[in-house]
C-alpha positions in Angstrom: -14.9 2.6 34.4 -15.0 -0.9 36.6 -14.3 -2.5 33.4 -11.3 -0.6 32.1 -9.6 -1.1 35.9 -10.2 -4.6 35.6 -9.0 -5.0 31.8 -5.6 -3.1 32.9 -4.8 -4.9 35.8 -5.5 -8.4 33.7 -3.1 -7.0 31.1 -0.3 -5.2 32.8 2.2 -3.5 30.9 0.3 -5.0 27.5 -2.5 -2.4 28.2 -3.3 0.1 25.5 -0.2 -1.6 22.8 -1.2 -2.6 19.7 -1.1 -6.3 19.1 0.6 -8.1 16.4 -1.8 -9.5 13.5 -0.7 -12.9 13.6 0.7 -14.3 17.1 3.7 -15.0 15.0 4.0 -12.6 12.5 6.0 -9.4 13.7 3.5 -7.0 12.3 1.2 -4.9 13.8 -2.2 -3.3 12.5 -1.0 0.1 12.1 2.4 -1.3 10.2 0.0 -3.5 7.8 -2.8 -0.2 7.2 0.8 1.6 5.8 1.9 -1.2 3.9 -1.5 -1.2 2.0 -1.5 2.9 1.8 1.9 2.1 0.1 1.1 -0.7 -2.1 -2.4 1.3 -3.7 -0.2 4.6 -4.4 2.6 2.4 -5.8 -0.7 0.7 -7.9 -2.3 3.8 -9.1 1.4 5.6 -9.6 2.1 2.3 -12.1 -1.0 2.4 -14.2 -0.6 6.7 -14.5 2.7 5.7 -15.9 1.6 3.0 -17.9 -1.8 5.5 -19.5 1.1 8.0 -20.1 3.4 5.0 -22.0 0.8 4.6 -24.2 -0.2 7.8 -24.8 3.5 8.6 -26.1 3.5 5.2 -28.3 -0.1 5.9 -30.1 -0.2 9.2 -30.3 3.4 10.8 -30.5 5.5 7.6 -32.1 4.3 7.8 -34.8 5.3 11.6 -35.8 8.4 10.2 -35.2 8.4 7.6 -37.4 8.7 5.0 -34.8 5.3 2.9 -37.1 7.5 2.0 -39.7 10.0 0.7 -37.4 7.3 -1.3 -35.2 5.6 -2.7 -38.6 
């Protein structure tokens, strides 16, 4: 527990904060870890949409007729 002490007293008010990434860059760890939760759902949300797009086109269009418009 010597070690902790010391390592709080040498900090201050910074103890136990998270730090930013970058020493200029405003972002923290926790704020970066979200943005990359974000981005992958966003990723996997955009290639669900585009398997369904071409489901529709391939399979259904052309019941529709939509072929003979394409071709």
């Amino acid at each position: 527990m010597g070690e902790a002490k010391r390592r709080q007293e040498k900090l201050g008010e910074q103890y136990g904060q998270e730090k930013n990434i970058l020493p200029w860059l405003p972002i923290r760890k926790s704020q970066a870890d979200q943005f990359v939760q974000w981005t992958t759902r966003g990723a996997w949300v955009g290639i669900g949409a585009m398997i369904a797009l071409w489901l529709v086109i391939r399979f259904i269009g052309p019941g529709f007729g939509w072929w003979e418009i394409v071709n």
